[in-house]
C-alpha positions in Angstrom: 88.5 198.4 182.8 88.0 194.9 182.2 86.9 193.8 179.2 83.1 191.6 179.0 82.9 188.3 178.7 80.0 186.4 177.3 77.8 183.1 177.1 75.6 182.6 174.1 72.9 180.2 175.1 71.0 178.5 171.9 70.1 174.8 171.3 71.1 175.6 167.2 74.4 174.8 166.9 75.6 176.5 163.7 73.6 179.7 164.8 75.4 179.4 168.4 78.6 178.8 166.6 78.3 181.7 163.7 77.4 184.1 166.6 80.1 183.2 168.8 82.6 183.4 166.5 81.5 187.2 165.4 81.2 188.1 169.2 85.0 186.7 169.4 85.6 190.2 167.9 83.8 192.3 170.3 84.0 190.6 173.7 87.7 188.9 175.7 85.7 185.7 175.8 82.7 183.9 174.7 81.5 180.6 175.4 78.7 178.8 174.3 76.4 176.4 175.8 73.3 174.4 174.7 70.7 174.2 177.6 69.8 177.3 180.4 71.5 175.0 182.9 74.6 175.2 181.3 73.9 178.8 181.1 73.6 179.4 184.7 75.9 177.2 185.5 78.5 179.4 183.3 77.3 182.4 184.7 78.2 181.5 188.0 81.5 180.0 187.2 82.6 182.4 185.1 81.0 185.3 186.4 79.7 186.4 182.9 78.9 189.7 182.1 76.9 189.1 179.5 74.6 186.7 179.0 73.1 186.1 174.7 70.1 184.0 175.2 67.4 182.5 172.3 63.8 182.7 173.4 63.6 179.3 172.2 65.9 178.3 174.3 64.9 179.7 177.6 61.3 181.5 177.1 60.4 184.7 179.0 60.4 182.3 182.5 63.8 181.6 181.9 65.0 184.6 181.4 63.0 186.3 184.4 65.1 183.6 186.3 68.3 184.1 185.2 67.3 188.2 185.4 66.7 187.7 189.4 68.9 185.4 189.9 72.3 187.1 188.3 71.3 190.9 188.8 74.9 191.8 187.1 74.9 189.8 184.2 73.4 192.0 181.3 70.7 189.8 179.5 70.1 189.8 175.6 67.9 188.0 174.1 67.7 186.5 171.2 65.0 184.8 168.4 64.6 184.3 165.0 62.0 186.4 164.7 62.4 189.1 167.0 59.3 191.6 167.0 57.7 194.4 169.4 55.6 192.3 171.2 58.7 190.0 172.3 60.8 192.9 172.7 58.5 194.3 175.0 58.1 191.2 177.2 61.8 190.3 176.9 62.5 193.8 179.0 59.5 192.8 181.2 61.4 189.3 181.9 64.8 191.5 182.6 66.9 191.7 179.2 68.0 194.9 178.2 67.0 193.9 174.4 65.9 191.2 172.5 67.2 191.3 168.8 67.3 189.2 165.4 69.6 186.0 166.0 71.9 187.2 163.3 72.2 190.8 164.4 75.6 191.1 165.5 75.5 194.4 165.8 72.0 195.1 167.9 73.5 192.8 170.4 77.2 194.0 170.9 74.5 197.7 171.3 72.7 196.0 173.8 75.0 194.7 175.7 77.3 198.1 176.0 74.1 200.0 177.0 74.8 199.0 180.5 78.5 198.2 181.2 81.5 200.4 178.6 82.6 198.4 175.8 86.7 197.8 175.6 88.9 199.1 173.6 89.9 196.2 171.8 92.6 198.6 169.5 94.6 199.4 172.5 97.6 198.2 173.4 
């Protein structure tokens, strides 16, 4: 199995960078970019499998578009102040969860739900 890679999109560099460098634990590789055309851009290069994306950053238009447009790439969201009402329209847009900024953990979840985490113990 091969293991996920990831792009955090988020315009807040030090949250962007704190983030990335947890998800360097969980995930082969993670990148980081600044604007949703970078995003896209790095999904399509890359072929990401998982895509971390702030509501700020993209809005629920965004990530409808990125949903339709990359049907494989698994789509967390992101915001600072996450709630049930965003939750709820993040799905809507496409992600499969839209969690806290800081919650490591809720997103690494989130984005196992659809593809198998690696084992990143084995040899």
């Amino acid at each position: 199995m091969k293991p996920l890679s990831v792009v955090i999109g988020n315009n807040n560099s030090n949250n962007a960078e704190l983030l990335a460098g947890s998800l360097n634990h969980h995930f082969r590789a993670v990148r980081v970019e600044r604007d949703i055309e970078a995003v896209r851009h790095t999904i399509r290069k890359h072929k990401v499998d998982v895509a971390v994306v702030d509501l700020e950053l993209a809005g629920l238009t965004g990530v409808e578009q990125l949903a339709h447009e990359f049907p494989d790439t698994i789509i967390v969201c992101t915001h600072r102040l996450a709630d049930e009402r965003m939750w709820t329209e993040a799905l809507a847009a496409g992600a499969v969860d839209c969690c806290y900024s800081s919650d490591v953990r809720a997103i690494v979840l989130a984005a196992s739900q659809s593809k198998p985490l690696p084992d990143m113990h084995a040899a």
